[in-house]
N, C-alpha and C positions, 0 to 999 in steps of 0.2 A: 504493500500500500504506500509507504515511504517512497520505494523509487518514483511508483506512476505517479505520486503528486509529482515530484519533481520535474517527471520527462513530459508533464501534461502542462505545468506552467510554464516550461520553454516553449512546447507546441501553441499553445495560447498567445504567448508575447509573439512568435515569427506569425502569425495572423494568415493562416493558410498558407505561408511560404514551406516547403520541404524542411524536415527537421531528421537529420544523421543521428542516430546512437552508437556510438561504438563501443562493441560490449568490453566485459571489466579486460582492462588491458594492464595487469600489475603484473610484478616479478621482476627480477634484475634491477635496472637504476631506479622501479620504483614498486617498494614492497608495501603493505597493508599489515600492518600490525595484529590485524585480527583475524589475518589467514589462516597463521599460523605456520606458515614455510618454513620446511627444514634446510639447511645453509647447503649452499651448492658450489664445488671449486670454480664453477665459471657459469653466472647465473644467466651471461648473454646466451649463452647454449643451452640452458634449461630449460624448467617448465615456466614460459610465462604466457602471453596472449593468448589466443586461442585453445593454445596446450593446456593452461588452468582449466580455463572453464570447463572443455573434456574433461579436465581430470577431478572437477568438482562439478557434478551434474547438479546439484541440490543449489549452489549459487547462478549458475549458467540459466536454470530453468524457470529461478525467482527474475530475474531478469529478465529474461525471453516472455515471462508473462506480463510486468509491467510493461514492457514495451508494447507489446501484443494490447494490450488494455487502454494503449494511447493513441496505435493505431486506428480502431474501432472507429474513430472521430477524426483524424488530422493524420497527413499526409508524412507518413514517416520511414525510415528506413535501419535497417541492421547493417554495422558494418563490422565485417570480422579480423582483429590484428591478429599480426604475426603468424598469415597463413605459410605454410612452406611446402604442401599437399595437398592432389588432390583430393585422397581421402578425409587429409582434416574438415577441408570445406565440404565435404559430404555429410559428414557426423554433425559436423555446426548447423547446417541447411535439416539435419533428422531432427535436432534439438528443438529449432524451431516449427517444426511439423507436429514432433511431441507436444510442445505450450499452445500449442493453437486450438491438438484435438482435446487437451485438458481440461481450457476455457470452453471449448464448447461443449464438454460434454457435461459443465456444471450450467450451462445458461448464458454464459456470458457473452456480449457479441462481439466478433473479431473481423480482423478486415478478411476479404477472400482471400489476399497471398498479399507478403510483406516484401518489398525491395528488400533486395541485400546486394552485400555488397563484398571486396573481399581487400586488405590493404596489403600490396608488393612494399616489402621490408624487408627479404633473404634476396639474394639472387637464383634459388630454385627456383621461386614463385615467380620473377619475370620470363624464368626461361621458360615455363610451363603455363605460360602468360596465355597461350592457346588454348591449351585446355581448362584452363580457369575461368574464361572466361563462357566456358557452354553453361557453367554452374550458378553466375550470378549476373545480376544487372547494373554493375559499376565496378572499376577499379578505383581504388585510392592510393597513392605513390608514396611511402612514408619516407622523406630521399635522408632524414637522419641515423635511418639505421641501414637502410642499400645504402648506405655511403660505408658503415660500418663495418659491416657485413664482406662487403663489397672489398676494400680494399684491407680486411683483417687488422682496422685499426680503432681499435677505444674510442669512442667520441669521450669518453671522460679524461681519458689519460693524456696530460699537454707534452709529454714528452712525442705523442706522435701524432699529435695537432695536425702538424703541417702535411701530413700524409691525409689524414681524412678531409676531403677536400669535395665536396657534390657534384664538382664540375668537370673530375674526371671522366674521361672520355671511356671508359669503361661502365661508369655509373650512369652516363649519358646514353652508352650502347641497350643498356638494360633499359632506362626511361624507354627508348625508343622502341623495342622490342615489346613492351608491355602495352603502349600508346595503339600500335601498331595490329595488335590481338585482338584490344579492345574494340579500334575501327571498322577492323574486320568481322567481328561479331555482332557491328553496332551499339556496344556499352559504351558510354563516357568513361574517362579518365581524368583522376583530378591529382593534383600533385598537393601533399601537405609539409610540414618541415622548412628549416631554415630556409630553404633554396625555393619555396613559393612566396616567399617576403621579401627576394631582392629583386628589386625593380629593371636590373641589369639583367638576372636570368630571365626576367619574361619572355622576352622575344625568343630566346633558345628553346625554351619547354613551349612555346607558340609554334615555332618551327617543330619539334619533334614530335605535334600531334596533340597538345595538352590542351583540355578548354574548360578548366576548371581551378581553381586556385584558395587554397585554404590556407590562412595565415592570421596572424595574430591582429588586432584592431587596428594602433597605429600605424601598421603597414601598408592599410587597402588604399588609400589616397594615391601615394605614389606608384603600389604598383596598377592600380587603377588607370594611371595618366599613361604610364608606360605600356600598355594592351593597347591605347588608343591611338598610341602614336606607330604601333607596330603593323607592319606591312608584310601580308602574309607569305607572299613571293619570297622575298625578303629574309625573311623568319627563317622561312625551309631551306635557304642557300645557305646560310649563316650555323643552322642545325647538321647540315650536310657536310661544311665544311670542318666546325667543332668536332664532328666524330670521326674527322681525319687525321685531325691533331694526336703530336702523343704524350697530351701533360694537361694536368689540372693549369700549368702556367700562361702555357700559351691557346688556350681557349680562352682566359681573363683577359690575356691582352686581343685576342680576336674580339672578345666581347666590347673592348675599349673602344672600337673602331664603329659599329655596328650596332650599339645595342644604346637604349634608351635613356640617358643621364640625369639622376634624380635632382643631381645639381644645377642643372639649367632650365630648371622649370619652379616658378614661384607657386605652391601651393596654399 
């Protein structure tokens, strides 16, 4: 009852606009005190996103029912972290078939079928970007942990800072590949993470296929201004060229030349 108030007074505040839930996404850099998780030598490799919720059906299914409970009324969607299988998003998609026939078989009324959705965060999951994407109706790009993942470096750890970088042209490859699956299936892709707040990568992830952008509040102004000054020809030569590159360095200076400058614009 606690969740659906909560996921019902954001749906109420967006006023018929689409409202994402992403289910519980703990473990690793961010634990729940009240899970009760036993310590893991390397928690980014454990059980966190999706793998919890499987592995706690009792909290996956309290949730799948508030949500399911908010559906009913307003336009909402399930989005499942840290897929890296396709079986996982099998068992998360049975979860939610389970909470649906639950609710109806106490009375309750549910919508016919719930968007969902699935977030590329490993690099399995962009590469199986194809088949992932027969399973749901969006992709979500989480580029803090494919950056991670990606290039086997800590985003916590500053000693190898300068290694995890978004703009590798590896991590670009995978954007691409994922963008690319999803086109072809007809699902949107939306990109979240540091690398959808900077106004410079717009135009690249515009180029690589991306028509969605999730980022933190004071970000949307400029990268708002930057989509509008971006040119879609443009974009795709600039995307084309980036994934030719062999450096996170010299795609920031390709970007330099090409890409939208939050500095020169008064907002």
């Amino acid at each position: 009852d606690e969740q659906e108030a909560a996921y019902r007074a954001s749906a109420d505040a967006l006023e018929g606009r689409r409202l994402i839930v992403r289910t519980l996404d703990a473990g690793a850099d961010k634990p729940l005190p009240f899970l009760d998780q036993p310590a893991e030598d390397n928690p980014f490799l454990g059980v966190r996103g999706l793998r919890l919720s499987l592995a706690r059906p009792e909290l996956f299914d309290a949730q799948l029912r508030a949500i399911l409970r908010v559906a009913a009324d307003h336009p909402v969607g399930v989005l499942f972290p840290m897929v890296t299988t396709v079986e996982e998003l099998r068992a998360g998609r049975a979860a939610v078939e389970r909470a649906r026939d639950g609710l109806a078989a106490i009375g309750r009324r549910v919508p016919e079928r719930l968007t969902l959705g699935a977030m590329i965060e490993v690099p399995s999951a962009a590469l199986l970007a194809d088949r992932l994407a027969r399973e749901v109706d969006f992709f979500s790009i989480g580029t803090n942990d494919l950056t991670m993942y990606t290039l086997a470096a800590d985003r916590g750890n500053e000693r190898v800072a300068q290694i995890s970088d978004a703009l590798d042209p590896a991590v670009l490859e995978l954007i691409r590949r994922t963008t690319a699956a999803g086109n072809a299936r007809g699902i949107w892709t939306a990109v979240c993470g540091e690398l959808a707040g900077d106004p410079r990568a717009a135009t690249l992830l515009i180029g690589l296929g991306v028509r969605e952008l999730s980022m933190s509040a004071p970000s949307i102004p400029h990268v708002k201004a930057a989509v509008r000054a971006t040119d879609l020809r443009r974009a795709e030569a600039a995307a084309r060229e980036a994934l030719s590159l062999p450096s996170a360095g010299e795609v920031r200076r390709l970007l330099h030349g090409v890409a939208y400058d939050p500095a020169s614009t008064m907002l």
